[in-house]
Each structure stands twice: as C-alpha cells, then as structure tokens.
MIMI-716758 format. One record per residue: x, y, z negated of N, C-alpha, C, O, CB in turn; residue in three letters; residue number from 1. Coordinates in steps of 0.2 Angstrom, whole numbers. Atoms other than C-alpha are relative to their C-alpha. Glycine has a CB too. Example, Ala and Ser with C-alpha at 12.3 -4.5 7.8 and 13.67 -1.06 7.14 Angstrom:
! MIMI-716758
ATOM   n.xx   n.yy   n.zz  ca.xx  ca.yy  ca.zz   c.xx   c.yy   c.zz   o.xx   o.yy   o.zz  cb.xx  cb.yy  cb.zz  res    n
ATOM      4     -6      0     62    -22    -39      4      6      0      9      5     -3     -5      0     -6  ala    1
ATOM     -4     -6      1     68     -5    -36     -4      5     -3     -1     11     -4      2      2      7  ser    2
***
This chain:
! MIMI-716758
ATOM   n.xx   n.yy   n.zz  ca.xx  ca.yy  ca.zz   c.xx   c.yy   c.zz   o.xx   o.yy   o.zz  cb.xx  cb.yy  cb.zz  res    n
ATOM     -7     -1     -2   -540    508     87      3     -6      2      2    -12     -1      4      3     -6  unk    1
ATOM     -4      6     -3   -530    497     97      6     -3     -4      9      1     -7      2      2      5  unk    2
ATOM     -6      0      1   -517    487     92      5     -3      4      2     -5      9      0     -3     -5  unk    3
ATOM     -6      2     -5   -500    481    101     -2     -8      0     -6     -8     -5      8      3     -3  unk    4
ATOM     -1      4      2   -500    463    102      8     -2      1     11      2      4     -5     -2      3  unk    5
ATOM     -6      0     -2   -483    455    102      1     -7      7     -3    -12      8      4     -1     -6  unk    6
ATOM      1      6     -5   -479    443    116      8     -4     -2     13     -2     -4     -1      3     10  unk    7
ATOM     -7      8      1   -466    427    115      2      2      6      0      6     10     -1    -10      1  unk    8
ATOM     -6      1     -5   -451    425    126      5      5     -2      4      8     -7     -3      0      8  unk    9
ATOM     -7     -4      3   -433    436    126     -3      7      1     -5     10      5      8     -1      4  unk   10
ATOM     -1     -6      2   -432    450    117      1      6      5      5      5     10      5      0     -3  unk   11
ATOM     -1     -6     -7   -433    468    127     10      1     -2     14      1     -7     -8     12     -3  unk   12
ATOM     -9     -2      1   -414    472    131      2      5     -1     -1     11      1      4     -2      6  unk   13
ATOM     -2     -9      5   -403    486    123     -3      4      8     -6      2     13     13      3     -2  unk   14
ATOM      4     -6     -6   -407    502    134      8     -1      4      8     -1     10     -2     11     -3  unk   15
ATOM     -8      1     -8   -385    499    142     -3     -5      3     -5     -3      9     10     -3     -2  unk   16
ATOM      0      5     -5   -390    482    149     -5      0      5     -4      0     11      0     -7     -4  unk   17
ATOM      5     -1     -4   -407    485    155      2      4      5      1      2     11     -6      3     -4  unk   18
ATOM     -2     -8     -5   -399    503    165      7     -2      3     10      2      5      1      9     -6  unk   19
ATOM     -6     -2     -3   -382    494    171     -1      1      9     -5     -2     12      7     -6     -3  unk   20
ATOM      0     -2     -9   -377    501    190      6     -3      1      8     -3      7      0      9      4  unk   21
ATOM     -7     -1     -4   -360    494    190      5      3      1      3      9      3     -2      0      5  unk   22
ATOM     -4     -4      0   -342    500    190      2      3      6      6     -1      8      3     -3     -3  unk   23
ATOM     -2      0     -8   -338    508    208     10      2     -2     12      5     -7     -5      8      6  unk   24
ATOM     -4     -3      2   -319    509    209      4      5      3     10      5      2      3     -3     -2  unk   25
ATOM     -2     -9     -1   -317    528    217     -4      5     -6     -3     11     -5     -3      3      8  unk   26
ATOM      3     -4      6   -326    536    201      2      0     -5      3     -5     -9     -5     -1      0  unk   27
ATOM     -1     -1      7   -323    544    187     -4     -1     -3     -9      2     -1      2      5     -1  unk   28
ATOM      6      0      5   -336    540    172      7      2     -7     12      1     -8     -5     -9     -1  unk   29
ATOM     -2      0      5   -334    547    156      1     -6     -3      3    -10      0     -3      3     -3  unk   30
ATOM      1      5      4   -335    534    140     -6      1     -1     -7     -5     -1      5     -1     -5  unk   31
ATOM      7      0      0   -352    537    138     -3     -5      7     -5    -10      8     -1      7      1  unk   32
ATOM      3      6     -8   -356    532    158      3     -5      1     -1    -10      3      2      3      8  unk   33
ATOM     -4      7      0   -343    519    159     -5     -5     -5     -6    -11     -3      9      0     -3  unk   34
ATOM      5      4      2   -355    512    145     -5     -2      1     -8     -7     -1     -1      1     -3  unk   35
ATOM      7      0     -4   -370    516    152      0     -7      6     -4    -11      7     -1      8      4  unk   36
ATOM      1      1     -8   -365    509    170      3     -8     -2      0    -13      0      6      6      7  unk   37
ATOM     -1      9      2   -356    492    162     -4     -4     -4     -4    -10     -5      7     -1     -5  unk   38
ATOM      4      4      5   -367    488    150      5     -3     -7      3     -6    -12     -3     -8      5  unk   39
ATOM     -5      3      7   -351    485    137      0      5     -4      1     11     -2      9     -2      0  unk   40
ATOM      2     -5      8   -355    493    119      5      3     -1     10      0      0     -2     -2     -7  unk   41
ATOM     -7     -2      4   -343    506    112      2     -3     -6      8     -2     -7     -1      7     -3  unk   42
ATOM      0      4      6   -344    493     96      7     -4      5     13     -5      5     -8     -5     -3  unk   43
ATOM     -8      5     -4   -334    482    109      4      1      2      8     -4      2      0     -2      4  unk   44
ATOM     -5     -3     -1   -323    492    116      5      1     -6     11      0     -5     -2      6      3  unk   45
ATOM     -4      1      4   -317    495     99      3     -5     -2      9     -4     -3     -2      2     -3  unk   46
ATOM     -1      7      0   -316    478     96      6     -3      4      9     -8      1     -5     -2      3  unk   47
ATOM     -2      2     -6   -306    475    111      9      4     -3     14      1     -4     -6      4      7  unk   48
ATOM     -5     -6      3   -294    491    106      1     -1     -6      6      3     -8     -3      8      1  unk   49
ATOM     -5      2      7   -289    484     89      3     -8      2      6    -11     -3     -5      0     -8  unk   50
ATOM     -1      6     -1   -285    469     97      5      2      7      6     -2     12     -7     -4     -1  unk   51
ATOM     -5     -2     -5   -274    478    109     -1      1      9      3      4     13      4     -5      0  unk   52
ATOM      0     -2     -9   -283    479    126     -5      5      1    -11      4      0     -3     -6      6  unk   53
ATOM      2     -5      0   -288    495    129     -2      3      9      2      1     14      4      3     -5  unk   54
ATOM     -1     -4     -8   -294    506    147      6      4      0     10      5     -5     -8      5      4  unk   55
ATOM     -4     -5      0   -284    519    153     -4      6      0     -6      8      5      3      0      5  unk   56
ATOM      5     -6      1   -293    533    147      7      6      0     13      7     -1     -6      0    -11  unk   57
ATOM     -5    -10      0   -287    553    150     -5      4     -3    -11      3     -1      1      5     10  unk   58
ATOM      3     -6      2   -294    566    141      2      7      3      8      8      6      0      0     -6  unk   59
ATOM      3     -8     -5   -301    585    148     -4      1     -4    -10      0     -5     -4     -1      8  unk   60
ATOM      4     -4      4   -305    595    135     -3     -6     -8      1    -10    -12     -8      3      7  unk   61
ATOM      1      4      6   -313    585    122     -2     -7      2     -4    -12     -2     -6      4     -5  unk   62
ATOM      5      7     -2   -320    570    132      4     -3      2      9      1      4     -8     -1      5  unk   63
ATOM     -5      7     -4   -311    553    138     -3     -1      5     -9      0      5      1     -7     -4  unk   64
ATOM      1      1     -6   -312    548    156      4     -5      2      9     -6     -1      0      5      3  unk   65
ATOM     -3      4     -1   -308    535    163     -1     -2      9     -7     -2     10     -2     -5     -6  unk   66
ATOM     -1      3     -6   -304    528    184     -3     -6     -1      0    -10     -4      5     -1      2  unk   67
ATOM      4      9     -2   -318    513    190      4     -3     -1      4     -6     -6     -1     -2      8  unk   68
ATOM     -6      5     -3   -301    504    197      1     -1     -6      0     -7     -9      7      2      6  unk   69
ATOM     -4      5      7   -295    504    181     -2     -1     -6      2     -3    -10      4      2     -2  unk   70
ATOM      4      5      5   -309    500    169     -1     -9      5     -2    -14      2     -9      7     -3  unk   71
ATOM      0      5     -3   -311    487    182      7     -5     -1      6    -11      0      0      2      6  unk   72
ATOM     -7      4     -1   -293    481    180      0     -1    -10      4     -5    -12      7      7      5  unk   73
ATOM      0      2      8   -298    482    158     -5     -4      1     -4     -8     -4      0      5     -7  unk   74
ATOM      5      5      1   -314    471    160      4     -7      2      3    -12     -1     -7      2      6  unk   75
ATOM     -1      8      0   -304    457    168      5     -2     -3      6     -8     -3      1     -2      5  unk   76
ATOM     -5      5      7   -290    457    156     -3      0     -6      0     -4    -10      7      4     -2  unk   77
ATOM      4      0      7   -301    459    141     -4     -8      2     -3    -13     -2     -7      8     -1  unk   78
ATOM      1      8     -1   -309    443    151      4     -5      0      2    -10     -3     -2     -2      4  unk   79
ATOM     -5      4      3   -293    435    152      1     -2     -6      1     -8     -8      5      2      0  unk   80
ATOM     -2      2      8   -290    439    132     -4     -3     -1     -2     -9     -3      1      6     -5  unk   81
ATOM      3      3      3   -305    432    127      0     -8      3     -3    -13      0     -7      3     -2  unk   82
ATOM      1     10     -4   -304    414    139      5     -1     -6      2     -4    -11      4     -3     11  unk   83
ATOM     -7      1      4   -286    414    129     -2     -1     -6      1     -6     -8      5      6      0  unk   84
ATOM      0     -1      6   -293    417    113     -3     -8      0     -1    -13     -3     -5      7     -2  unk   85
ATOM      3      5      3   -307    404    115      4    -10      1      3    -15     -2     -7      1      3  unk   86
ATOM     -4      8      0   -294    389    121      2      0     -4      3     -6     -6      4     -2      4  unk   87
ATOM     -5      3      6   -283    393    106     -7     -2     -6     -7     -6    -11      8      9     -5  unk   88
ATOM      5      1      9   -299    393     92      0     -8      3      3    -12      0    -11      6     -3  unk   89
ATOM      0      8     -2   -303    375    104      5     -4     -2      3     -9     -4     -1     -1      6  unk   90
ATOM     -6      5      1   -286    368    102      1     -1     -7      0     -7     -9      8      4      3  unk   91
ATOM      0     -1      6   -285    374     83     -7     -5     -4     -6     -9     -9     -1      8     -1  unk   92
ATOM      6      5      1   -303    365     81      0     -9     -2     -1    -13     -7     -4      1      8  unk   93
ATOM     -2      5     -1   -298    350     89      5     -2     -5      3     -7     -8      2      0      6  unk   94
ATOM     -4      5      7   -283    346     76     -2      4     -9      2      6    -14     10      1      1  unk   95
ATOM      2     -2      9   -293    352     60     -8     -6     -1    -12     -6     -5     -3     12     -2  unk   96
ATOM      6      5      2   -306    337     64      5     -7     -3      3    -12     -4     -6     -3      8  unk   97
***
C-alpha cells in the first residue's frame, strides 16, 4: 500500500480563498456566495458586525442577500475600520514603552 508523502512549503488554502472569482458590482450573491466569491469567512463577518460594520444584507424568504456595489462599499469600510484600529493599538503601543 502506498503512502501519501507530505511535502514542505505553505499550507493547502481554505476551499473560499483557493475558489474566490471576485465581487462584480451588478450582482446579487447570497451570504453564502458573497463568501465564496470574497474569500471573507462568515467568522469575519461576524467579527466585523459586532464591531459595527456590517453589509447591507435584504432578506427573501429565509436567506440574506446582499448588492456587489454594496458589499463592495463594506469591504472598504471594514478596511478603513481595521487601518484605524491598527494606528490606535500603534499609538497606545508607542506610550506603554
């Protein structure tokens, strides 16, 4: 019987990052596809959403949906929030040496 060997170098990537296509912004994706197609975890999103920046999700029936344009328009305030975040932990850093 054979065995696998393992090989060095980086880790195989989750199955979102390996499968992203990209946000278009004339399309609707669920929260499922928006995950798929962004490569951002639902872990993160929650993350994000207790911390106040959330998409514009609509629900239809039992599933959430959300507009390209405007998960496009929460990827770059969520990138905003976290630049913001990391200059205050830098500044805070700087006067606790």
């Amino acid at each position: 019987m054979k065995t696998l060997k393992r090989t060095k170098g980086p880790g195989r990537p989750t199955a979102h990052a390996a499968n992203t296509s990209g946000i278009e912004p004339g399309v609707v994706y669920t929260r499922a596809g928006v995950i798929q197609a962004s490569g951002i975890s639902a872990t993160r999103l929650a993350l994000l959403a207790a911390e106040g920046i959330k998409p514009d999700w609509f629900n239809l029936g039992r599933r959430q949906y959300v507009q390209g344009s405007d998960f496009i328009a929460f990827m770059l305030a969520a990138a905003e929030h976290e630049a913001k975040k990391k200059a205050a932990d830098a500044e805070i850093a700087r006067y606790d040496d």
